[in-house]
C-alpha positions in Angstrom: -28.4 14.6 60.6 -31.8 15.7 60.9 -31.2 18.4 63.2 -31.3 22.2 61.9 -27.9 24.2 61.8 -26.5 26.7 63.4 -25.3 28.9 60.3 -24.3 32.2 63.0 -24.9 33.6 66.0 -23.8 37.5 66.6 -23.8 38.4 70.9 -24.6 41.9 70.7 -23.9 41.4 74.5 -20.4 40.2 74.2 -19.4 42.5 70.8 -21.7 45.6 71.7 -21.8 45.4 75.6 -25.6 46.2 75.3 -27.6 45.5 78.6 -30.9 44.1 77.9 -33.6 45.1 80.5 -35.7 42.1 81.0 -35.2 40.5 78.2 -33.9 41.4 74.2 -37.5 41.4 72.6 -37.7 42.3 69.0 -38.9 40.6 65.9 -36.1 41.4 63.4 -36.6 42.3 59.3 -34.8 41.5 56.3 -34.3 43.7 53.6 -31.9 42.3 50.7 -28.8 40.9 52.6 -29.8 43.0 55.9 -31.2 42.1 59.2 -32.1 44.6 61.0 -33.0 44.7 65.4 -32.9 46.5 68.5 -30.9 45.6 70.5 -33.1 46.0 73.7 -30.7 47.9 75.5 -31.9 49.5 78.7 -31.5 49.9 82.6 -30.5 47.5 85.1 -32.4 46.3 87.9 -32.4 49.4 90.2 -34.6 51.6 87.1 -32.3 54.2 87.7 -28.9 53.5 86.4 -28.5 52.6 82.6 -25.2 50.3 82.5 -24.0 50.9 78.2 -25.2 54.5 77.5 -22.9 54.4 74.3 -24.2 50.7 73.1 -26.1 50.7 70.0 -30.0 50.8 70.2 -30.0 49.8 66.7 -28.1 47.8 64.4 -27.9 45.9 60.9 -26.0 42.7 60.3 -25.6 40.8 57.2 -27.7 37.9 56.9 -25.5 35.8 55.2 -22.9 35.7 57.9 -24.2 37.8 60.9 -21.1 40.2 60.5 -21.9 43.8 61.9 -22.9 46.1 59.4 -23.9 49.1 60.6 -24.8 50.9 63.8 -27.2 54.0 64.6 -26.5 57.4 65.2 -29.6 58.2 67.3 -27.6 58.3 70.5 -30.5 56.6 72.4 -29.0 55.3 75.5 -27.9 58.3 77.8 -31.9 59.1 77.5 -33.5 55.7 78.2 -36.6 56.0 79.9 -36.7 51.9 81.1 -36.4 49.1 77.8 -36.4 49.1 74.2 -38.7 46.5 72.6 -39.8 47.8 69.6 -39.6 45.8 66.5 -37.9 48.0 63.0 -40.1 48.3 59.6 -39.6 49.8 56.7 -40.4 52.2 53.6 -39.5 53.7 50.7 -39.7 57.5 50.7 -38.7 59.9 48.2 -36.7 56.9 46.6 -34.6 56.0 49.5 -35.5 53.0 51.7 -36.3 54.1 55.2 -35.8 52.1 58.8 -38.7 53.3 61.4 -37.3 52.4 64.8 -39.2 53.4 68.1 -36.7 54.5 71.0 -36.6 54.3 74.0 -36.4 58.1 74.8 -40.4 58.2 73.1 -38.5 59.6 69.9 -39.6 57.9 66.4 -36.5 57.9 64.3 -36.1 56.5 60.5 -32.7 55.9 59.6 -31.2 55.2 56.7 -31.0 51.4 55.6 -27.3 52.2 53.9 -25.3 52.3 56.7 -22.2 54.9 55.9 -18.6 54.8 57.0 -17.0 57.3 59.5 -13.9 56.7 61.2 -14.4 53.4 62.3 -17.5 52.8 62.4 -20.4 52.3 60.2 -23.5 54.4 60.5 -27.4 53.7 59.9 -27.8 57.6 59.9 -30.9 59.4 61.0 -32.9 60.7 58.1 -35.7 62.6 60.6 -36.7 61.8 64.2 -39.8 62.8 65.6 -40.8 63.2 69.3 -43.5 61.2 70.2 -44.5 63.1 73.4 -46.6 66.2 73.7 -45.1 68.7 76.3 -48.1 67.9 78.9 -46.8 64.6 79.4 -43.1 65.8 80.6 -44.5 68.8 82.7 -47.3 69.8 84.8 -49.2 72.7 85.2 -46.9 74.6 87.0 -44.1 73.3 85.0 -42.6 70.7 87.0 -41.0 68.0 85.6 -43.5 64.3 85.5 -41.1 61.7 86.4 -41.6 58.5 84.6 -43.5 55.9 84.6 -46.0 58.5 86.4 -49.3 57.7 84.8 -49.7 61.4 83.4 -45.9 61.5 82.4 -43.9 60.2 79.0 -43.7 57.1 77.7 -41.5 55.1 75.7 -41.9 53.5 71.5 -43.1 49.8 72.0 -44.9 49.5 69.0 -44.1 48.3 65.6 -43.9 51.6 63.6 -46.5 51.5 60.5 -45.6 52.4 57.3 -48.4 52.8 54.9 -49.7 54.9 52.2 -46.6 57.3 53.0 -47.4 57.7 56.3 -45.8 56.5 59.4 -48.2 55.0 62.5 -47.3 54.5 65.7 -48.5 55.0 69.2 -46.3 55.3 72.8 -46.3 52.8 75.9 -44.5 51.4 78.1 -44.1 48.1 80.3 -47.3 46.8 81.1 -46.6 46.2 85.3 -46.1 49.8 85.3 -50.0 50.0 85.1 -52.4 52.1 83.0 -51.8 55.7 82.0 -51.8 58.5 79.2 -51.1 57.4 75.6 -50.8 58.8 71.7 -51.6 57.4 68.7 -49.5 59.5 65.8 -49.4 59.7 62.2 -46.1 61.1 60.7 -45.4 62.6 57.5 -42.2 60.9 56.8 -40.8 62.9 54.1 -39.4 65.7 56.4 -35.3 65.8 57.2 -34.1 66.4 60.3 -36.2 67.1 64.0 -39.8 67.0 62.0 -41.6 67.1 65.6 -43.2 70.7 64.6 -43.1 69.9 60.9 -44.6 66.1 60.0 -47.6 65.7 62.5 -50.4 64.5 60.2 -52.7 64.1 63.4 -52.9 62.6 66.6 -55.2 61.0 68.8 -55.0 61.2 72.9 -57.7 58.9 73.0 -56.2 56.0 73.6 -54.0 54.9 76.6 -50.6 53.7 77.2 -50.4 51.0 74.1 -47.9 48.6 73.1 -50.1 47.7 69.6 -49.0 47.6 66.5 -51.6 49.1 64.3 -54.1 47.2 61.6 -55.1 48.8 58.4 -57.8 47.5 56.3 -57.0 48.6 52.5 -60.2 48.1 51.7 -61.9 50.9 53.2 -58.9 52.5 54.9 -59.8 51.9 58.6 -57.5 51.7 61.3 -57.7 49.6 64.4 -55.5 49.6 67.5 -55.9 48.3 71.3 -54.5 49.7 74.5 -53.2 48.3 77.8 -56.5 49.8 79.5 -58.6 47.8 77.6 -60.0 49.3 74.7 -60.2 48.8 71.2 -60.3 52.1 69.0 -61.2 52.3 65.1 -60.0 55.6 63.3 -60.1 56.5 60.2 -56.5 56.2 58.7 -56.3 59.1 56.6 -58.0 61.5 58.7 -57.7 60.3 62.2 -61.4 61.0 62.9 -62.3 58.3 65.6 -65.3 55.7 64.4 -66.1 54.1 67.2 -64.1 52.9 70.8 -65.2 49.2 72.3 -64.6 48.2 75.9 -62.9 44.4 75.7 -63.1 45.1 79.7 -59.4 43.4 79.9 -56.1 44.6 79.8 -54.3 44.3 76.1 -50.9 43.2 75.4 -51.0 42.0 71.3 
C-alpha cells in the first residue's frame, strides 16, 4: 500500500523500434499535458551501421496517459553521427511555443510543440534548424572529407539547448571515450524559419573544446559560464560573446 504506482509506461523500443546506443539518456520536460524526449536512437555496436533510420529522434506523449502524440519531422536517423542524448527545452518565440532539440547529425532544430496531423501520423514540425558545424570541421584543407569522431572533425548536439533572453545556446560534443577534440559554443537567433544556418548566427566561440555542458546564465549581470570535456571552464559574456576569462580545472568535465 505504500509503494508508488505505476500510472504508464510507453516502450518507444517496442512501439517505435528505436535503437538506443548505450543507453536512452535524456531528462524529459512537461509543457501543459506534454512530455516531451529523445528517444536516444543511434548506432549499434559496430559504429557503423544505424539499425532504425526511420524511428523518431523526437517525440511528445501525453502525460496523463503516455499515449503518443506526436513525432518529428527532422528525419534525423539516416544521418546519425553515433547517439542522441540531448535533453529538449523550450521557448516562446514570436507567440508560438518552441521545442529546441540537439540532433544527432550536429543540427539544432526547434520544432513546433503542436504536433499536426498528416496521413497517419502526427507531426512536431520543424520551425528552423540550424547547423551546428562550421565547414572546417567536415573537411580538410584540401577538401577531403574528416571522418568522425576524428578530433578535428564534427560532432554531435549533447547539450541542453538554452533558451534565454530570445536567444538559443548551445554548444557540440560528443561521447566522452572518444577523447578530446574541436568544439563550438553558438548562440542562435531563433526567430528565423526554415535552414537559418547563414541567417540566425548571433556569434560563436571556437574556444572551447568538445562539450557536453549545458550552459549557466547569471541574470544578474548577464554572464555565461560553460565547461568542456578538456578541462576548462570558459566565462563569456551572454549577449556579446566576448570571452572574460578561461580557468584550467586540470580534469576532464562531464556535468
Amino acid at each position: 500500500p505504500t509503494d508508488a504506482d505505476i500510472i504508464w509506461k510507453y516502450d518507444m523500443m517496442d512501439e517505435l523500434g528505436v535503437f538506443p546506443h548505450n543507453a536512452s539518456n535524456c531528462s524529459v520536460i512537461i509543457d501543459g499535458d506534454s512530455i516531451f524526449v529523445c528517444t536516444s536512437n543511434g548506432q549499434d555496436w559496430t559504429h557503423v551501421n544505424i539499425p532504425s533510420p526511420q524511428s523518431p529522434s523526437f517525440i511528445a506523449l501525453n502525460k496523463n496517459t503516455g499515449e503518443l502524440i506526436g513525432e518529428d519531422n527532422a528525419g534525423v536517423g539516416p544521418k546519425i553521427f553515433h547517439g542522441q542524448w540531448t535533453s529538449p527545452s523550450i521557448g516562446e518565440v514570436n507567440g508560438k511555443k518552441q521545442v529546441f532539440f540537439g540532433g544527432g547529425d550536429g543540427v539544432l532544430y526547434a520544432l513546433d510543440s503542436k504536433p499536426v496531423k498528416e496521413g497517419d501520423t502526427n507531426y512536431l514540425k520543424k520551425v528552423w534548424w540550424f547547423d551546428c558545424v562550421p565547414a572546417e570541421y567536415k573537411k580538410d584543407k584540401n577538401g577531403k572529407a574528416i571522418k568522425y569522431p576524428a578530433a578535428e572533425g564534427p560532432s554531435e548536439v549533447n547539450a541542453t539547448p538554452v533558451f534565454y533572453k530570445n536567444k538559443v545556446y548551445v554548444a557540440v560534443g560528443q561521447d566522452p571515450e572518444h577523447g578530446e577534440g574541436v568544439g563550438r559554443l553558438l548562440c542562435i537567433d531563433p526567430t528565423k524559419e526554415g535552414d537559418v544556418t547563414a541567417t540566425a548566427l548571433v556569434w560563436d566561440y571556437k574556444g572551447i573544446k568538445r562539450s557536453i555542458s549545458t550552459v549557466s546564465i547569471d541574470p544578474s549581470n548577464g554572464l555565461l559560464f560553460i565547461s568542456d570535456f578538456s578541462g576548462f571552464v570558459h566565462c563569456l559574456d551572454a549577449e556579446t560573446g566576448k570571452l572574460n576569462w578561461v580557468h584550467d580545472m586540470q580534469a576532464h568535465m562531464w556535468g
